[in-house]
C-alpha positions as CSV (number, residue, x, y, z in Angstrom):
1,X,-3.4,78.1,104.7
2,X,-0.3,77.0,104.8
3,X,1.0,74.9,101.6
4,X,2.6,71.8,101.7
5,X,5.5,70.2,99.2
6,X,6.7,66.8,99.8
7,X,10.3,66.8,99.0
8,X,10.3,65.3,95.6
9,X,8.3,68.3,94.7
10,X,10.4,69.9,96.3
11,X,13.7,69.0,94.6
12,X,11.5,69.3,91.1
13,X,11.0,73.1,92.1
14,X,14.3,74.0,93.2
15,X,15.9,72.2,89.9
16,X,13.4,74.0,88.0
17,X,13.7,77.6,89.7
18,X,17.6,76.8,89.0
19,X,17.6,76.3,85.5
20,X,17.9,72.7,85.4
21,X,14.3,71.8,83.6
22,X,15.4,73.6,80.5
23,X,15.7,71.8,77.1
24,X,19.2,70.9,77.4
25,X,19.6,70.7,73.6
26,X,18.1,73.1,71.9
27,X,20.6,76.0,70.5
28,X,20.2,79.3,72.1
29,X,22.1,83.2,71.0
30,X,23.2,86.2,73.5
31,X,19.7,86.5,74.8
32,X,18.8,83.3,75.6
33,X,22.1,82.6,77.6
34,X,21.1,86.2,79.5
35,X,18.2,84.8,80.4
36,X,19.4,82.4,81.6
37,X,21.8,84.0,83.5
38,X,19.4,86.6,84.6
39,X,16.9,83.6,85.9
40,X,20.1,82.3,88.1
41,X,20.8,85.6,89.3
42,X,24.4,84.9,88.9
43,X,27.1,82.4,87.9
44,X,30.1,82.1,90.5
45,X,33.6,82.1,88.9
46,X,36.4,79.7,89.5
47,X,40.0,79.2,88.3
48,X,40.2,75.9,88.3
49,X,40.3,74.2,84.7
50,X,40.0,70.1,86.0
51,X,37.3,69.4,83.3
52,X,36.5,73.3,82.5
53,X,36.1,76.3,84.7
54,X,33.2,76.5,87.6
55,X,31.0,79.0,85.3
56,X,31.1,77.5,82.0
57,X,30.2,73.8,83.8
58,X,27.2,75.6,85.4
59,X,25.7,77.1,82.5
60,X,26.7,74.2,79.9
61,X,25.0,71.6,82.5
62,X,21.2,73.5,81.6
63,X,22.7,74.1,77.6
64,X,24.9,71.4,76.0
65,X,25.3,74.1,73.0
66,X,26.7,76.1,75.2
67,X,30.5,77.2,74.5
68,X,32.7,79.6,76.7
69,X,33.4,82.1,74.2
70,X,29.5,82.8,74.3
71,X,30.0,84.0,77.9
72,X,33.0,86.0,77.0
73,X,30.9,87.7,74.1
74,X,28.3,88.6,76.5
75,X,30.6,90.0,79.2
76,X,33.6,91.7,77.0
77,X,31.7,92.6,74.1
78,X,28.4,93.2,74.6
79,X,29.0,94.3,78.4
80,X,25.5,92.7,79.2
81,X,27.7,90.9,82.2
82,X,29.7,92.7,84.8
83,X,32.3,90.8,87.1
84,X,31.9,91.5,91.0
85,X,31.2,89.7,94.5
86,X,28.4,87.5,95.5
87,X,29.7,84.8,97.8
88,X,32.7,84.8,95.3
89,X,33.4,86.6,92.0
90,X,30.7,86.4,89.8
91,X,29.4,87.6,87.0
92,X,26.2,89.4,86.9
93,X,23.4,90.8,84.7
94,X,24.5,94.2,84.0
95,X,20.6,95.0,84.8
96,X,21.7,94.9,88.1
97,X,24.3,96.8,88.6
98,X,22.4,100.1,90.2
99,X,21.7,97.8,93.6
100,X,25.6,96.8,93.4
101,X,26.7,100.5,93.0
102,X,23.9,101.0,96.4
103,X,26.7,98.1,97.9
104,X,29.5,99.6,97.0
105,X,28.8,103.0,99.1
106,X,26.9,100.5,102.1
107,X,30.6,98.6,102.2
108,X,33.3,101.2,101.4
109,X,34.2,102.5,105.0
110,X,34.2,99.2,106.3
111,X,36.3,98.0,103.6
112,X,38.6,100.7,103.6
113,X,39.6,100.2,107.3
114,X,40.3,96.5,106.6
115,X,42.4,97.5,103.7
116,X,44.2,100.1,105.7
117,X,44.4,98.0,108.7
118,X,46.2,95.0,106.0
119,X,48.3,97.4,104.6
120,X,49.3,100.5,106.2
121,X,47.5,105.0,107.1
122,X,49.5,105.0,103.7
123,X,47.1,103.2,101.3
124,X,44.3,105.1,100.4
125,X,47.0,107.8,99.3
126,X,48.6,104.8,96.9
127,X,45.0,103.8,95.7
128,X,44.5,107.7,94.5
129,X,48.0,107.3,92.8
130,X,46.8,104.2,90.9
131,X,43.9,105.6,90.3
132,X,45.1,108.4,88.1
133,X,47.4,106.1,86.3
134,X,44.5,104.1,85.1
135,X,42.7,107.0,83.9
136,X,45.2,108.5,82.0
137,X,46.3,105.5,80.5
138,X,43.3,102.7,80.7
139,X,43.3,99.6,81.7
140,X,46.0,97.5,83.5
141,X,46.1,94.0,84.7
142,X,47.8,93.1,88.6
143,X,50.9,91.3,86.5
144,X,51.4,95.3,84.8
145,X,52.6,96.4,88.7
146,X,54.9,93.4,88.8
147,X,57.8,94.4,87.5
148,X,58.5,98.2,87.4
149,X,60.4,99.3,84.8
150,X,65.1,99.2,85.5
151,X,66.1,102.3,86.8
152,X,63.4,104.2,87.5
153,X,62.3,105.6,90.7
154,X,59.5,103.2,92.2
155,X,55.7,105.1,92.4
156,X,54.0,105.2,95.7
157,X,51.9,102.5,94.6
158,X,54.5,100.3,93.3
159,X,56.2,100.5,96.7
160,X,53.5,99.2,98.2
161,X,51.1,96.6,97.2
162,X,50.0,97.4,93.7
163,X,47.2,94.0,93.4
164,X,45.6,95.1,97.0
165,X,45.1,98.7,95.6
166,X,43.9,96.8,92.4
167,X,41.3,94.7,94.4
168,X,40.3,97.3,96.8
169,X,39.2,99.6,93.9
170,X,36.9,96.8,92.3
171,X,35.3,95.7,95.2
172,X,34.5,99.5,95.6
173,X,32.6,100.0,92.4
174,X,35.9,102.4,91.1
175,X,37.1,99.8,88.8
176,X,35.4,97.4,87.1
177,X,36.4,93.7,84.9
178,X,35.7,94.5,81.4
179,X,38.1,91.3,80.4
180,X,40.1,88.6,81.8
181,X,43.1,87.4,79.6
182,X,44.8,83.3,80.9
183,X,41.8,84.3,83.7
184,X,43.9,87.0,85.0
185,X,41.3,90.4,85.7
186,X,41.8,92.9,83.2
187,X,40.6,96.7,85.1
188,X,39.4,99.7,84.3
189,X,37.2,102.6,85.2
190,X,33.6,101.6,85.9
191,X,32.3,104.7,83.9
192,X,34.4,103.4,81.0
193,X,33.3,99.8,81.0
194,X,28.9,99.2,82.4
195,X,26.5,100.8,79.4
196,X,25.9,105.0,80.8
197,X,22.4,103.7,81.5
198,X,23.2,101.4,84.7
199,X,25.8,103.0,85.7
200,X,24.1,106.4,86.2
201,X,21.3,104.7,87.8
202,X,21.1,104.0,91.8
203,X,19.0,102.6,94.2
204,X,17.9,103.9,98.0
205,X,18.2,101.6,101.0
206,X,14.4,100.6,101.1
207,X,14.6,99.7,97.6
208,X,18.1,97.8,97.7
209,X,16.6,96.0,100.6
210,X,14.0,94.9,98.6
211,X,15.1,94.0,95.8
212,X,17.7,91.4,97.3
213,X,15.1,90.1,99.3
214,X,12.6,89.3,96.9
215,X,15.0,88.9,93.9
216,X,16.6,85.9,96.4
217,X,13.1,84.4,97.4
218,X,11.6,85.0,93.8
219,X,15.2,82.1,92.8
220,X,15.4,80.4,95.9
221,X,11.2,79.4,96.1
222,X,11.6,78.5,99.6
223,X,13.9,79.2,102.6
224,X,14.3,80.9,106.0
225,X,16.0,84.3,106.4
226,X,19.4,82.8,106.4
227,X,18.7,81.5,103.3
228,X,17.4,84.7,101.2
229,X,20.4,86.4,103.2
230,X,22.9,83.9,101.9
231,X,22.0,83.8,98.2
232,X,23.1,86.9,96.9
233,X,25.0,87.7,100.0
234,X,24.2,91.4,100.1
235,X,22.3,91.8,103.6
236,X,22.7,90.7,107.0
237,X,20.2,88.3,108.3
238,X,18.7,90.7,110.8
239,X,18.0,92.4,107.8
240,X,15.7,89.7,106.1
241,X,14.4,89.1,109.3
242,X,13.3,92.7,109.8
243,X,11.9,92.4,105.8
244,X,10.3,89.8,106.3
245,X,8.4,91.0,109.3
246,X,7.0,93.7,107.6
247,X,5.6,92.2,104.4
248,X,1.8,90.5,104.1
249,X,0.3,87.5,103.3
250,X,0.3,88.6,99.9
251,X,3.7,89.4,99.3
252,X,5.6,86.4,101.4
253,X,3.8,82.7,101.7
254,X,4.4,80.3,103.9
255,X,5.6,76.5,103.0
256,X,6.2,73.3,104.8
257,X,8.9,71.5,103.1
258,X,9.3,67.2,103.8
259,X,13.8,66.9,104.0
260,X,14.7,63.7,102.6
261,X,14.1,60.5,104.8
262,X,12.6,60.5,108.2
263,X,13.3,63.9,109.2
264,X,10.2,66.2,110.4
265,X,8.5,68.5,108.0
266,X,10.4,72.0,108.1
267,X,8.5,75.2,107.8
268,X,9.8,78.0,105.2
269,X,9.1,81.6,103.5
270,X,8.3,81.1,100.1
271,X,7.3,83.9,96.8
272,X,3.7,84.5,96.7
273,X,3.0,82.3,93.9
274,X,4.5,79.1,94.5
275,X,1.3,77.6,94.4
276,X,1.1,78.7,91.1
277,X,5.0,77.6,90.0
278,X,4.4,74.1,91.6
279,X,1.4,73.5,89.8
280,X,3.5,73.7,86.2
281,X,6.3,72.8,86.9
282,X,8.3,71.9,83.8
283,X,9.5,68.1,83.3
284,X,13.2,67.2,84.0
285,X,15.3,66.3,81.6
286,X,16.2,62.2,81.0
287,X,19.9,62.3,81.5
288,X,22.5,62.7,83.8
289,X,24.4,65.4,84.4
290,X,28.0,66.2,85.7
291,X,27.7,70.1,87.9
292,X,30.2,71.9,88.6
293,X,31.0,72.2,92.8
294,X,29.9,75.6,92.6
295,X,26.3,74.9,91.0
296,X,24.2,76.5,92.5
297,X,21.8,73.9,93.4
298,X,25.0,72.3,95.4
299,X,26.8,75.5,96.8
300,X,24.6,75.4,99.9
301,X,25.7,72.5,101.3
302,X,23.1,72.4,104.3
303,X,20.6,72.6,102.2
304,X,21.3,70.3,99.7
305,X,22.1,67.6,102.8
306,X,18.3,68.1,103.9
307,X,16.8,68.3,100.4
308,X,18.9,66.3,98.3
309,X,20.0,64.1,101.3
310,X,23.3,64.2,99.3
311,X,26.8,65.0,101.8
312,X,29.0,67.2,99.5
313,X,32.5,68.4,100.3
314,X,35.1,69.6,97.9
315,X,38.4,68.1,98.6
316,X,40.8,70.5,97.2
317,X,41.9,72.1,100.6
318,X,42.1,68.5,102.1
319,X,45.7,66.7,102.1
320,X,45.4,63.6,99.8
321,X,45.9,61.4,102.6
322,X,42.9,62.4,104.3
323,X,40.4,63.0,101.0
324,X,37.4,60.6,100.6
325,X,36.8,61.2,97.5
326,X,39.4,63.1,95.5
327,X,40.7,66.8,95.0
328,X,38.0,67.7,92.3
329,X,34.9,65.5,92.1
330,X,31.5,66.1,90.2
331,X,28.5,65.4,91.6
332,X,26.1,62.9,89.4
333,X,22.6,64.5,89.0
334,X,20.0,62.1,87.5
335,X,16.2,63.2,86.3
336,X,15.5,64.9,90.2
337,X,18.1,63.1,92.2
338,X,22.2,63.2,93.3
339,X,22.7,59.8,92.4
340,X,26.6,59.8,93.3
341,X,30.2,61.7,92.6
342,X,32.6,60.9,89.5
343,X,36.0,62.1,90.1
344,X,37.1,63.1,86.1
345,X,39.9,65.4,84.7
346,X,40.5,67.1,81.0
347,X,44.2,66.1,80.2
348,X,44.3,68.8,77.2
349,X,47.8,67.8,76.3
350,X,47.1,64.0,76.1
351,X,43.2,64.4,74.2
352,X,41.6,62.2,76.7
353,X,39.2,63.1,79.1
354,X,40.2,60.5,82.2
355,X,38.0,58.9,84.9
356,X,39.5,58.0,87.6
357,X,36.4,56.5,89.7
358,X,32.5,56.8,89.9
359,X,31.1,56.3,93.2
360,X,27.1,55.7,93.7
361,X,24.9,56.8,96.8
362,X,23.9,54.3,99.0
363,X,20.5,52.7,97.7
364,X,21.6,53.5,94.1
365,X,21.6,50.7,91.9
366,X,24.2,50.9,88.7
367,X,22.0,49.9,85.2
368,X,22.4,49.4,81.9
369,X,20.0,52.6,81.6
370,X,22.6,54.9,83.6
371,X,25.9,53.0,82.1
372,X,24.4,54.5,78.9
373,X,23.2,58.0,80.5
374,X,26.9,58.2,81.9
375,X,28.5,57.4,78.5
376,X,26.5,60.5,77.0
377,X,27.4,62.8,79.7
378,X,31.3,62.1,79.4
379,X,30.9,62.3,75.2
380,X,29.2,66.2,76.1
381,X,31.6,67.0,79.1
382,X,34.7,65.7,76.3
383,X,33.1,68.0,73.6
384,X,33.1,70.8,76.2
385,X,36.5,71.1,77.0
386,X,37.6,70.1,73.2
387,X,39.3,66.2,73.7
388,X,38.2,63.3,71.7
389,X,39.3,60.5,73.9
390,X,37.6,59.1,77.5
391,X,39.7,56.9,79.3
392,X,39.0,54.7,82.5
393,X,41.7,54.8,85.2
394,X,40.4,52.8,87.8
395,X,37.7,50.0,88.4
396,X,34.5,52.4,86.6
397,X,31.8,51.9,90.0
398,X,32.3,52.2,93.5
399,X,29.7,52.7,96.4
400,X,29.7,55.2,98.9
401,X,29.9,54.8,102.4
402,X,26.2,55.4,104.1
């Protein structure tokens, strides 16, 4: 029999499976954040600082203790984190590791002919070169191959392009993040860097298989073959497809999910137990919350149009002209629901957080109860990124367009 969620349940699970019905302020160490980290499989990086960066955002909107320099203990001290790709850079539960060394070998050829093709029959010679550098003398940042040192004859890989080499190494399982310094990647050896007891582990094909199937599903709760393909981005959907076709009743359920509004009921895979998730779920949290673009309840911006009913775009890439919103904007998450889009930005230099406008979903009514659940969130989001002062810029509500 096939279960079925209407979609406020719906939203409950996914927000719940996604870290999001956590006690927000309760103070947690190393291991608690790795839990954490290890229940979202992942936390995708970003560079941009408009508030604070994409990962720390992520992981302080389930943890207002949170701080970055937790994350950076975990990753460059404790090495319980490794940086690599998802979707994006990420970083990753060391734990893991043996199914990304299993994609390192599955993507190497085909990586090396794009790399070759970019940048010349010459380049796996240069990334040998560098290679040997590194070793000898550890680990090197891309600004180290800037600037080669006055008078002295230029090394093969300094001829040619020293960062490509750089990236084509990491994204091969050679080299591997143990720092960033201003966010820049520090590199060096993977054997030097991820604990001797993941890194001399692997993985076959069945197993990798697998594992990124149900590891996706077991995070996800629900979704089609595109969707458990998507999430960690490690197989092809004929892949799932042809995963999916050969496990039972037992190891794959089936779901029908309600989208938002009027649409018709949609039919998905879900983990064997959902039944038994559903049935205790944890409650949400009272508050609002500011998530980073790259949360990843909102990263999949299908799904969170059908689920959430909540039409997401970041604006970065967009000339100003032509933006709705504005270059950086936050969604607003309320109890289970995307209730609209603040556009905000830490001014470091100046000590003031600064809103520039708040803009509701249609059918959301502003409140005294949300003026003062907004208030709170901008007093944590300040605290965050280490200003004292919030300043309006604009009229404080507007409402979206439907």
């Amino acid at each position: 029999m096939t279960l079925f969620l209407d979609n406020r349940t719906a939203r409950h699970l996914v927000l719940h499976l996604q870290g999001l019905t956590r006690s927000p302020h309760l103070k947690f160490g190393s291991g608690e954040l790795l839990e954490l980290i290890e229940q979202l499989g992942f936390v995708q990086m970003d560079s941009i600082r408009w508030v604070e960066r994409a990962h720390h955002m992520t992981l302080f909107a389930r943890n207002q203790t949170y701080r970055p320099k937790h994350l950076a203990r975990l990753h460059e001290r404790e090495c319980q984190l490794f940086e690599n790709w998802t979707h994006d850079a990420s970083l990753i539960p060391t734990k893991f590791y043996p199914y990304w060394r299993h994609k390192f070998r599955r993507n190497e050829k085909r990586l090396r002919q794009k790399f070759t093709q970019w940048h010349g029959a010459g380049f796996i010679d240069h990334v040998s070169q560098l290679s040997q550098k590194i070793s000898e003398n550890g680990r090197i940042k891309s600004r180290d191959l800037e600037k080669p040192e006055k008078n002295k004859p230029l090394e093969m890989w300094e001829r040619h392009d020293g960062k490509a080499a750089l990236e084509y190494m990491w994204r091969t399982g050679e080299l591997a993040v143990p720092a960033r310094e201003g966010f820049q990647k520090c590199y060096d050896l993977s054997e030097r860097v991820i604990p001797s007891d993941c890194f001399g582990n692997t993985c076959n094909e069945e197993a990798f298989i697998d594992w990124a199937c149900r590891s996706a599903l077991q995070r996800l709760g629900f979704g089609s073959a595109s969707d458990i393909a998507r999430y960690w981005d490690l197989l092809s959907i004929a892949e799932v497809r042809s995963w999916l076709e050969r496990q039972s009743e037992e190891d794959v359920a089936q779901v029908t999910i309600k989208p938002v509004g009027k649409a018709a009921p949609k039919e998905f895979f879900a983990r064997p137990d959902i039944e038994d998730v559903v049935g205790d779920l944890a409650k949400i949290p009272e508050r609002m919350r500011a998530l980073s673009p790259f949360d990843p309840v909102i990263r999949d911006r299908n799904r969170l149009q059908w689920l959430f009913g909540f039409d997401y775009k970041i604006e970065i890439y967009v000339p100003p002209e032509k933006r709705k919103y504005g270059y950086y904007v936050f969604p607003l998450l309320e109890r289970d629901r995307l209730i609209g889009r603040i556009d905000m930005q830490a001014k470091r230099a100046e000590n003031r957080l600064v809103v520039t406008r708040l803009w509701l979903e249609p059918k959301v009514r502003w409140s005294a109860a949300k003026e003062e659940r907004l208030t709170s969130e901008l007093q944590r989001q300040a605290r965050l990124c280490g200003v004292s002062e919030i300043d309006w810029d604009q009229d404080r509500i507007a409402v979206a367009l439907p």
